[in-house]
C-alpha positions as CSV (number, residue, x, y, z in Angstrom):
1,X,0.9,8.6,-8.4
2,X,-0.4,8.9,-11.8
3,X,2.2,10.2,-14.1
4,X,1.4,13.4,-16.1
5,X,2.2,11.9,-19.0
6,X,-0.2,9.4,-18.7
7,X,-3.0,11.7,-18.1
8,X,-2.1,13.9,-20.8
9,X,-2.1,10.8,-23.3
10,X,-4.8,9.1,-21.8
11,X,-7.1,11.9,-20.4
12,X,-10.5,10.5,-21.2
13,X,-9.5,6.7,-19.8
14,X,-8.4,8.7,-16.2
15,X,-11.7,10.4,-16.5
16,X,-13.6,7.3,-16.4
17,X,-11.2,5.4,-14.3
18,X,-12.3,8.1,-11.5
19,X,-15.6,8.1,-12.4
20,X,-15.8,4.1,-11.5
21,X,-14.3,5.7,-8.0
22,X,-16.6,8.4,-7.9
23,X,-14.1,10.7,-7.2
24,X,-15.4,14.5,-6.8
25,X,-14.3,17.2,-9.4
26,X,-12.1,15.0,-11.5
27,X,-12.5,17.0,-14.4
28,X,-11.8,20.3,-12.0
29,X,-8.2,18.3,-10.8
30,X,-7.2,16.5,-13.9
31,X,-7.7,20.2,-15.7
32,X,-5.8,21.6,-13.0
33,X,-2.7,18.9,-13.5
34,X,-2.7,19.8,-17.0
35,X,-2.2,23.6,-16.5
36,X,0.0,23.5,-14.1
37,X,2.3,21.2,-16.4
38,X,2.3,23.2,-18.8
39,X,3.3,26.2,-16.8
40,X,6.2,24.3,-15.9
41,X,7.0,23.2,-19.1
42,X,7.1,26.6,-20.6
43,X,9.0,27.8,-17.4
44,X,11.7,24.9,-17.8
45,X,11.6,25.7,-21.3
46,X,12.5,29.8,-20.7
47,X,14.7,28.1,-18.5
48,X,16.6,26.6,-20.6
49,X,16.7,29.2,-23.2
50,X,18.5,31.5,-20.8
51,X,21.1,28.7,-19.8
52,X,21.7,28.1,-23.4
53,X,22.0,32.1,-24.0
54,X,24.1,32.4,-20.9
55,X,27.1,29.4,-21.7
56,X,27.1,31.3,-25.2
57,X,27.5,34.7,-24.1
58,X,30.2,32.9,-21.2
59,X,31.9,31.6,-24.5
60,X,32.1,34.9,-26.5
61,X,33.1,36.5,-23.9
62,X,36.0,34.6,-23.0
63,X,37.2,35.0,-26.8
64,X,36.6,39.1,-27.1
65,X,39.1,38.9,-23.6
66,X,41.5,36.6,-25.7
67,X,41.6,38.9,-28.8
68,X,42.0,41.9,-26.5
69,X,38.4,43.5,-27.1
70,X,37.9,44.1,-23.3
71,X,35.3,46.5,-23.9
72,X,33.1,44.6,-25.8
73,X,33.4,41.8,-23.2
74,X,32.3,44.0,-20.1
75,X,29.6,45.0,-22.2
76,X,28.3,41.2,-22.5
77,X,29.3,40.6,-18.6
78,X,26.9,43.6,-17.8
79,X,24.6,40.9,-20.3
80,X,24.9,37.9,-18.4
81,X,24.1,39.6,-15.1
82,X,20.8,40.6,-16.2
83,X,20.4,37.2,-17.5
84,X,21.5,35.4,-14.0
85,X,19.1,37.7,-12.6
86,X,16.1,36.2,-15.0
87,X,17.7,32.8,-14.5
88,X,17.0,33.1,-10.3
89,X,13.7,34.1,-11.2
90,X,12.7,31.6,-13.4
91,X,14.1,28.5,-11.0
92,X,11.8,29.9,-8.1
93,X,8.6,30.1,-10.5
94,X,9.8,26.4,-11.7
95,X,10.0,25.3,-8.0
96,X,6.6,26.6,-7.3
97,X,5.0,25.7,-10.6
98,X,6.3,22.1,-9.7
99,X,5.3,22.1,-6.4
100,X,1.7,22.8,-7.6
101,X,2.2,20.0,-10.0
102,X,3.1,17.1,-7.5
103,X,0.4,18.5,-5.0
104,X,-2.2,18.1,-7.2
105,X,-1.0,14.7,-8.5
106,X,-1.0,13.5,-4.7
107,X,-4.9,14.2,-4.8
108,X,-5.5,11.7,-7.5
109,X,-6.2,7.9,-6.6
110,X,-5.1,5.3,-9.1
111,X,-7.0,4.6,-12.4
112,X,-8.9,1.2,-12.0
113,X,-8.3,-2.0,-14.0
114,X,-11.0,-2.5,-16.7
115,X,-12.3,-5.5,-14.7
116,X,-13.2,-3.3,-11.7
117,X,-17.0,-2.0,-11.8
118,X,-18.2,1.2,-10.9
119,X,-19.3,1.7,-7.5
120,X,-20.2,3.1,-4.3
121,X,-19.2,0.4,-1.7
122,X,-18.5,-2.6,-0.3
123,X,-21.9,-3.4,-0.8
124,X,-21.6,-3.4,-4.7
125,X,-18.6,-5.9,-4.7
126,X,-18.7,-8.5,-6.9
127,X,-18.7,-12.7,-5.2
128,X,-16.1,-14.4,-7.7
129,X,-15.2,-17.2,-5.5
130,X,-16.6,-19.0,-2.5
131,X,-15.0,-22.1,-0.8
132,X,-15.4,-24.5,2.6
133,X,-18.7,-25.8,4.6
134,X,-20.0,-23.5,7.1
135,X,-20.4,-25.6,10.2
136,X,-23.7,-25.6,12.3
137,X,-22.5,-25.0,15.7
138,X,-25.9,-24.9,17.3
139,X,-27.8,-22.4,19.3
140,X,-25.1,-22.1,21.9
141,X,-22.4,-21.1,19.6
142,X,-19.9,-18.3,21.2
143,X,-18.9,-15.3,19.6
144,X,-14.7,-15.4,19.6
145,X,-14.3,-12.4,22.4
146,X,-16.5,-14.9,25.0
147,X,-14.5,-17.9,24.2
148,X,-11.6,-16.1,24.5
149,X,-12.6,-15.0,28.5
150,X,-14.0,-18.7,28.8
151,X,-10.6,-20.2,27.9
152,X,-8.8,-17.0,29.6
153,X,-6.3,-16.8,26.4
154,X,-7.3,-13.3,25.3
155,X,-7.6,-10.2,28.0
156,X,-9.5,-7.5,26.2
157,X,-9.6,-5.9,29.7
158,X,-6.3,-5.8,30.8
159,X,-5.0,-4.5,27.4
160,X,-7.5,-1.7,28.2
161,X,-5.6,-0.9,31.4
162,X,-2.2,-0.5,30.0
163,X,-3.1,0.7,27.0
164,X,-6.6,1.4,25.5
165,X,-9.0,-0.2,23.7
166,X,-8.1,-1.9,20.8
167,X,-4.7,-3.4,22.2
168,X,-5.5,-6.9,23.5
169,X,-3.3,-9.2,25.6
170,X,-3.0,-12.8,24.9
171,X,-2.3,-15.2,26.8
172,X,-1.4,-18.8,27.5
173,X,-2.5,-20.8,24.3
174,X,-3.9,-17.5,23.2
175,X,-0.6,-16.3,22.5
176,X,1.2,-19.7,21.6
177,X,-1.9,-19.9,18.8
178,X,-0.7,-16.4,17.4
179,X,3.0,-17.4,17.5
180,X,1.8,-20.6,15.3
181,X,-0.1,-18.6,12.7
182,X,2.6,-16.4,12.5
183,X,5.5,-19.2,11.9
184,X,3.0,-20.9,9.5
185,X,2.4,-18.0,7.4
186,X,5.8,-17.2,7.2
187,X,6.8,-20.7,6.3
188,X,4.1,-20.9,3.5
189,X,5.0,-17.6,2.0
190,X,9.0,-18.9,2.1
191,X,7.9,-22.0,0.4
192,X,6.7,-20.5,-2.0
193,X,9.6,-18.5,-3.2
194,X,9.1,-15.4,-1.2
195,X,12.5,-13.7,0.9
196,X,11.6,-13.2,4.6
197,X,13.0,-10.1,5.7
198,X,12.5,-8.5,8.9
199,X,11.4,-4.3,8.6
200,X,11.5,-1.6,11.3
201,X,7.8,-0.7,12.8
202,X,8.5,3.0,12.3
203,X,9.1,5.0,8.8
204,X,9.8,8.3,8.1
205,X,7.6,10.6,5.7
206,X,9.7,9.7,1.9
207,X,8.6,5.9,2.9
208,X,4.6,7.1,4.0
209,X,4.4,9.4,0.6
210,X,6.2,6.4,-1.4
211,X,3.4,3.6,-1.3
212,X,0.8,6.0,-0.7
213,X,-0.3,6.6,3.0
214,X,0.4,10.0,2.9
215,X,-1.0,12.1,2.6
216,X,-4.6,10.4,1.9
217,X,-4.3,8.0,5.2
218,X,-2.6,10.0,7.0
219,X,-5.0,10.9,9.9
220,X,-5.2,6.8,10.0
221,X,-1.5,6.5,11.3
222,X,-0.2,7.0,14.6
223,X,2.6,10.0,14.3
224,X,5.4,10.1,16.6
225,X,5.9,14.0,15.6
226,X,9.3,14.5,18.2
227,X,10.9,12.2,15.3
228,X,9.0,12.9,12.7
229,X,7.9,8.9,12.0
230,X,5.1,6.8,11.8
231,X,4.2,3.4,12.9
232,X,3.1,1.0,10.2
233,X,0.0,0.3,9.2
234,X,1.4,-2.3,7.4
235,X,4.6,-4.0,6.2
236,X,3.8,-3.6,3.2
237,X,5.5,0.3,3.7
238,X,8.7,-0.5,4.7
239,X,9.1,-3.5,2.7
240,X,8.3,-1.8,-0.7
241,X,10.3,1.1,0.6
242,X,13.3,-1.2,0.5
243,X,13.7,-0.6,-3.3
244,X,12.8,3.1,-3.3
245,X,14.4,5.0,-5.8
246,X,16.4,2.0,-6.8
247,X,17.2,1.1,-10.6
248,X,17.3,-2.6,-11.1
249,X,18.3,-5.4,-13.4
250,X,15.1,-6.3,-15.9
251,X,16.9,-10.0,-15.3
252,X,16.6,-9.6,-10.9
253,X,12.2,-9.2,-11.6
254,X,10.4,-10.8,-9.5
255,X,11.6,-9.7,-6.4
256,X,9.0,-10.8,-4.1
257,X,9.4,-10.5,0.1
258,X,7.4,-11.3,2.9
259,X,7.5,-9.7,6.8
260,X,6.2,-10.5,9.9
261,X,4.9,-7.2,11.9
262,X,2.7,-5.6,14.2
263,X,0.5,-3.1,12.2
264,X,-0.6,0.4,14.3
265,X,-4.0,2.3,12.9
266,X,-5.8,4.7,14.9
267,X,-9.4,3.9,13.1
268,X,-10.4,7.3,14.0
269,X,-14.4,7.1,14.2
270,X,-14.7,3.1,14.5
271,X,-17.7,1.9,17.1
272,X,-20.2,0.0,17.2
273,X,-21.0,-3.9,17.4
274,X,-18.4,-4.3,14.7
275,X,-15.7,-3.8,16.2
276,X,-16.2,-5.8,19.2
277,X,-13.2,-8.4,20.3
278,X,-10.9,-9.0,17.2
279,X,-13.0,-7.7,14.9
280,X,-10.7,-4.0,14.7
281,X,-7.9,-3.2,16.2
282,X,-5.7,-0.3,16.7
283,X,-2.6,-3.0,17.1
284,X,-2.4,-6.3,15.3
285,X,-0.1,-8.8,13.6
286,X,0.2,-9.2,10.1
287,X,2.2,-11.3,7.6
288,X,2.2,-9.4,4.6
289,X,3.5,-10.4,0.7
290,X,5.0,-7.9,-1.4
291,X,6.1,-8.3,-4.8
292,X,7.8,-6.4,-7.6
293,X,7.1,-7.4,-11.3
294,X,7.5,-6.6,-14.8
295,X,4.3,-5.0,-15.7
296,X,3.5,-7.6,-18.6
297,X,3.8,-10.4,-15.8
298,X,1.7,-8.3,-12.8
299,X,-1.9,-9.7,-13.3
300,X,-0.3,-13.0,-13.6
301,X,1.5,-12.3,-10.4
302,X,-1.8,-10.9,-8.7
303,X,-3.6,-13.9,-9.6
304,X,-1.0,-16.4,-8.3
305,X,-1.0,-14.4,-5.0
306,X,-5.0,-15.2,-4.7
307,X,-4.2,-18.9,-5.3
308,X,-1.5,-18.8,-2.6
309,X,-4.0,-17.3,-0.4
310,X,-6.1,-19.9,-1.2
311,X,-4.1,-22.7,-0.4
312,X,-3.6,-21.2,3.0
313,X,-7.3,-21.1,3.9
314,X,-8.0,-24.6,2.4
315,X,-5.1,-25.6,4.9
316,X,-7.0,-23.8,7.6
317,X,-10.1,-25.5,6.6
318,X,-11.8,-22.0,7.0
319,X,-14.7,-21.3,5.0
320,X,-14.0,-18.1,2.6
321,X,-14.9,-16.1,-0.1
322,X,-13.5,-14.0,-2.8
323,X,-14.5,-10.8,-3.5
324,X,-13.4,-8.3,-6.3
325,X,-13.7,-4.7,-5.2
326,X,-15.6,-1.8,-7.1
327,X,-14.2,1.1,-7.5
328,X,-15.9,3.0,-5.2
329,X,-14.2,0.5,-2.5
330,X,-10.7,-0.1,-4.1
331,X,-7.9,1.0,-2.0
332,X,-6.6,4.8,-3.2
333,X,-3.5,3.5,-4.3
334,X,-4.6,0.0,-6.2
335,X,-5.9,-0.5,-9.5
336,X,-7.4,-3.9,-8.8
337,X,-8.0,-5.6,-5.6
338,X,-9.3,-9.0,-4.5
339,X,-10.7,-9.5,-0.7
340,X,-10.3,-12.6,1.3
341,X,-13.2,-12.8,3.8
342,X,-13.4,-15.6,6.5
343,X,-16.9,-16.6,7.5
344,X,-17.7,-15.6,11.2
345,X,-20.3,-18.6,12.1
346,X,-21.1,-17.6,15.4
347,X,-21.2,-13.8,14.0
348,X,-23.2,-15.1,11.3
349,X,-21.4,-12.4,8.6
350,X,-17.9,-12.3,6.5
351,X,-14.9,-10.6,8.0
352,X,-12.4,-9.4,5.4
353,X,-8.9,-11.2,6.5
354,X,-6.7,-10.6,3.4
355,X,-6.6,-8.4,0.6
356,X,-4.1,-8.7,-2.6
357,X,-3.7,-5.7,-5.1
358,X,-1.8,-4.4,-8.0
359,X,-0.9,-1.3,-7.9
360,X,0.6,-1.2,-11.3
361,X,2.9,1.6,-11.5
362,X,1.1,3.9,-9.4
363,X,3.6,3.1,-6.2
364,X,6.9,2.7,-8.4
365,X,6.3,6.3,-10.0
366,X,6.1,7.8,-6.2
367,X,8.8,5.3,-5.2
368,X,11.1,6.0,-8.5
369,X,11.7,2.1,-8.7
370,X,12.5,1.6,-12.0
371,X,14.4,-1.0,-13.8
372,X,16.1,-1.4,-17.0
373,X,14.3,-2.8,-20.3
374,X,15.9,-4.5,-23.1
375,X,16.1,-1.7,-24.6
376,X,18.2,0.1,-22.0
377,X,15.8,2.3,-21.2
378,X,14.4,3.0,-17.4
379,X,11.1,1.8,-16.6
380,X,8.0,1.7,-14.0
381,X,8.1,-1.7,-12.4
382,X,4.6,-3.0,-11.1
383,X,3.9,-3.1,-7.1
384,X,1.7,-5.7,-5.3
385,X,1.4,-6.8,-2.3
386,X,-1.1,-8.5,-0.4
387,X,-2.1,-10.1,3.3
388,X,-1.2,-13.9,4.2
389,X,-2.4,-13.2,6.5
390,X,-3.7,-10.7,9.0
391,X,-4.3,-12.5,12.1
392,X,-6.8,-11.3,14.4
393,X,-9.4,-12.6,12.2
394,X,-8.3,-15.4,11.2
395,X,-8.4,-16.0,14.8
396,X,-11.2,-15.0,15.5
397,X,-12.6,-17.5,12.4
398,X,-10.7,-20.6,14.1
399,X,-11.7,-19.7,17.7
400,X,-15.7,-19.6,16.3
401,X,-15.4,-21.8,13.6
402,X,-13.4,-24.9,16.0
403,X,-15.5,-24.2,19.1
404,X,-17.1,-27.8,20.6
405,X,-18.4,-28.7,24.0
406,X,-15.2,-29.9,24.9
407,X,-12.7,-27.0,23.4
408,X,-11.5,-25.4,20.8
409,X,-9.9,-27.8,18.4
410,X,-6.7,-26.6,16.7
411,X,-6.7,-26.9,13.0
412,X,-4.5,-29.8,12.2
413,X,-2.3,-27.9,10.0
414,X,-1.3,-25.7,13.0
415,X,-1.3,-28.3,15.8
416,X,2.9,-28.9,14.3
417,X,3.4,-25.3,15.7
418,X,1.4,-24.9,18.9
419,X,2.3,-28.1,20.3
420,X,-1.7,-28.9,21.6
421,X,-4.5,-29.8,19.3
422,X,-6.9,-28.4,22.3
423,X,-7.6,-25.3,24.2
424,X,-9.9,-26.4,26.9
């Protein structure tokens, strides 16, 4: 969430930064935000006037009592009852006028980093890296959802049954694979400095609103309404939640995390050739990154998250590239994000697997995660957080891009965790 101040300061920057996002009637909401501040400005300001009136009219008449002037002290008591009256008043029109003010802030995605280029979608993001050979697999090249009923070690069908589509079963080295991806990730991201923690599946609305699902995703999650929770659509929410309205130490930044869960999104509207196999689901794993920085160290952060990334997928042997989204694309609550895609050869087309984004302090100012400067003084920290990675696609890339005649060779940075170097 933007902060008002911000937008007052910097009113012609936010217009432009939404402009990049084409966001509709930006002028209309960003004039709004302003009025309605200063109505509760001027409201906390009569506010205040009253309370100050009040504590010295409490004052003078605890003196004229002293001294004996009783009348003159009921007079003022008849005073300050006219004045609690206003005072009542004035709290309800500051609790609506502020109200107002944070509903309208809700409506407003983040401003983009200058890097990020105006937009309309993913088809005018910008190619800023490319890495690995494509393989030529031949003419009789599978697509991932018929190897996997070749090799029986993913059952679209029977996931189906028990649940819908969009919550496979696997099975055998199917799920032995997804168990491997899952310990590797986690012990890269460890390596690398990051605390594994393990986060419930289900949050409550404070944690949605914090890093931004709700309201703007919020016909995306699945609602468990008799307790009022949701199921992740990411770990990224209850692992940034973990420091909601917490102060810190300028001395504890970074705090970086990472989590292992499933992720739950309903997709609402997705169809099509797509989203055939592993290409969408409404359940899928996901090891996430989350970090928390100083914001003069964020971008620095953001780009060492990308390299991490990297080394993962050179590991994999997968061929990638690196895209840097424009703003008509960018997440509503990032200022700059960077997607991983994985390229699908017997698909023949990329399929986004990661994404890593700063959301400067557009999270922390929902979250109230603040820390203290040198100074003393409370301050926005900067939020990022980024996949490493999401699995289905990965493998789906490994399942495609591995396939022979005589199997589907493991990657031999994997073959450690699965305990085969085959499925055949």
């Amino acid at each position: 969430m933007l902060q008002v101040q911000f937008i007052r300061d910097n009113k012609e920057v936010v217009l432009e930064g939404l402009a990049k996002r084409n966001f509709a009637n930006a002028t209309t909401i960003i004039e709004a935000v302003l009025t309605a501040d200063e109505t509760r400005r001027a409201t906390q300001v009569s506010l205040d006037n009253i309370l100050a009136e009040s504590n010295k009219i409490s004052k003078e008449i605890g003196g004229l009592f002293k001294s004996g002037e009783v009348e003159k002290a009921n007079v003022l008591k008849e005073k300050t009852k006219q004045l609690k009256g206003n005072e009542k008043e004035l709290k309800e029109q500051l609790t609506v006028a502020s109200d107002k003010l944070q509903e309208l802030l809700y409506q407003i995605p983040n401003v983009p980093h200058p890097s990020v280029k105006q937009g309309k979608s993913e088809e005018d993001n910008e190619e800023v890296y490319k890495e690995g050979t494509i393989p030529d697999l031949g003419e009789k090249a599978l697509p991932h959802w018929e190897l996997a009923k070749k090799y029986d070690i993913i059952d679209f069908e029977l996931g189906t049954k028990i649940a819908g589509a969009g919550f496979p079963v696997y099975k055998g080295k199917g799920a032995r694979l997804q168990r491997a991806l899952i310990n590797y990730f986690l012990d890269k991201n460890t390596g690398a400095g990051y605390t594994e923690v393990q986060v419930p599946h289900l949050v409550n609305e404070a944690s949605g609103y914090g890093t931004g699902q709700l309201p703007d995703k919020e016909g995306q999650m699945y609602h468990v309404t008799g307790d009022d929770l949701y199921l992740i659509p990411t770990a990224e929410v209850p692992i940034t939640n973990m420091l909601r309205n917490e102060l810190i130490k300028e001395t504890d930044l970074p705090k970086s995390f990472t989590g292992y869960t499933p992720c739950f999104r309903r997709e609402a509207g997705s169809y099509g050739a797509h989203v055939r196999g592993l290409n969408r689901l409404h359940q899928f794993d996901k090891v996430e990154i989350v970090r928390v920085e100083h914001p003069d160290n964020s971008y620095q952060a953001l780009n060492g998250m990308v390299e991490h990334i990297k080394e993962i997928l050179r590991e994999l042997k997968l061929p990638y590239r690196i895209l840097r989204l424009c703003g008509g694309d960018t997440g509503f609550t990032a200022a700059l994000t960077f997607d991983f895609e994985l390229y699908s050869t017997a698909q023949e087309r990329w399929l986004e697997i990661s994404s890593a984004s700063n959301f400067e302090t557009f999270q922390a100012n929902r979250l109230k995660l603040r820390f203290k400067n040198k100074d003393g003084k409370s301050q926005l920290a900067h939020t990022l957080n980024g996949s490493s990675l999401a699995l289905p696609r990965v493998l789906a890339g490994i399942l495609e891009n591995y396939q022979t005649e005589d199997g589907i060779k493991i990657p031999e940075v994997l073959v450690p965790y699965c305990g085969f170097d085959v499925i055949n």
